[in-house]
C-alpha positions, 0 to 999 in steps of 0.5 A: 213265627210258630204261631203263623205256621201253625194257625188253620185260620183262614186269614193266616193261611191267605198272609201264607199264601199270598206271601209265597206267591210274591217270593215265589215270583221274585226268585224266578227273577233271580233265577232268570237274572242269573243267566245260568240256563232256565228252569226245566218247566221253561225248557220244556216251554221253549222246545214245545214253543219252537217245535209247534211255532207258538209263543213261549207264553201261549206254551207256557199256558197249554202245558199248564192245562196238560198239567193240571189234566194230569191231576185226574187220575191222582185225585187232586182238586185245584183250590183258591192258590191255584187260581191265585197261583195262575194268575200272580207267579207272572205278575211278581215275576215281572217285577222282580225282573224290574227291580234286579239289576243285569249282572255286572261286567268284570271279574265279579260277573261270575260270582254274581251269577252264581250267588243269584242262581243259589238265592233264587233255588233257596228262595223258590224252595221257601216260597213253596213250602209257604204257599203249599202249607196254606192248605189253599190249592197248590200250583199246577206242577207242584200239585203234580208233585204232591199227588204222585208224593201221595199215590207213590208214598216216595219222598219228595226229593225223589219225585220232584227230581224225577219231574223235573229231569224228565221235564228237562229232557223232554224239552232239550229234545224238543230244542229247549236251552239247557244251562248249568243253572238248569242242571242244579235246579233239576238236581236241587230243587228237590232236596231244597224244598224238602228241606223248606217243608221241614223247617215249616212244618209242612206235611203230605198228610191230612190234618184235622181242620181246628178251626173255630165251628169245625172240628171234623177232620178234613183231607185236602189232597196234595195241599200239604207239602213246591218250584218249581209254578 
């Protein structure tokens, strides 16, 4: 497992990568499936969608391209995982929602929510620091995330709660649906990657490039450190 983490070959960091995208687009089904309230990026696209009157999906993609706008001033530069990032999240997504069951009806419907809602927040937070670690390009908001972490030198958990709660006001505002699962994802999605990054050693800083024929140290700005999409 070390061995997995550590390695800077390049078909490891691709395994990494493309292993997180695919858990990262089975716990947004979970969290869809729970039915405890949107993520606060999908509350942001619903209050923009009915403001404007375009679809959540066209939404969802301008919002991403405002994102990814915003990346300029912070000085990151979209990779390989963005690109991957754009275009699989949805495509998993949609078979995690094909494959995990409705709630049950009855007195465990509740419990079966709630053990959703946290597998999913668990899920995304581990799913991040996977694909992020590869050093391959972060996704459009968690390269958001990483840049200010960079700019501002403030923890993770501090930034990524801060972006996720200004997300989640501007979209209720906008009349996005807010739920109880939208407030412990804004509170807790932070801390739980933190967390994650640990576990795998993940780090905002540059590393040297140790790869075979190239011993220069490369910087890969915000490619170091999730939910998050």
């Amino acid at each position: 497992m070390n061995a997995f983490l550590d390695s800077p070959h390049l078909a490891v960091r691709l395994v990494r990568l493309y292993v997180g995208l695919a858990a990262y687009g089975l716990a947004i089904a979970l969290l869809l499936r729970s039915g405890l309230g949107s993520s606060p990026w999908d509350v942001l696209s619903q209050g923009v969608a009915r403001t404007v009157g375009l679809s959540f999906g066209a939404t969802t993609v301008a919002v991403s391209v405002l994102v990814l706008a915003a990346w300029i001033p912070l000085r990151q530069r979209p990779g390989w995982g963005t690109l991957s990032n754009t275009l699989l999240i949805g495509v998993f997504a949609d078979l995690g929602l094909a494959w995990i069951p409705a709630p049950p009806e009855g007195a465990l419907h509740l419990l079966w929510q709630c053990s959703v809602l946290a597998g999913g927040l668990v899920l995304l937070a581990l799913a991040s620091a996977l694909y992020i670690g590869a050093r391959l390009g972060p996704g459009p908001r968690d390269g958001l995330m990483t840049g200010l972490v960079a700019r501002t030198g403030r923890p993770v958990w501090m930034v990524r709660c801060a972006i996720e709660l200004t997300v989640v006001l501007a979209g209720w505002l906008l009349g996005g649906t807010v739920g109880i699962g939208t407030a412990v994802f804004a509170f807790g999605i932070g801390p739980l990657i933190q967390a994650a990054m640990r576990l795998m050693r993940v780090d905002l800083g540059p590393r040297a490039d140790r790869s075979p024929g190239n011993a220069r140290a490369s910087e890969e700005p915000g490619v170091s450190g999730a939910a998050a999409r």
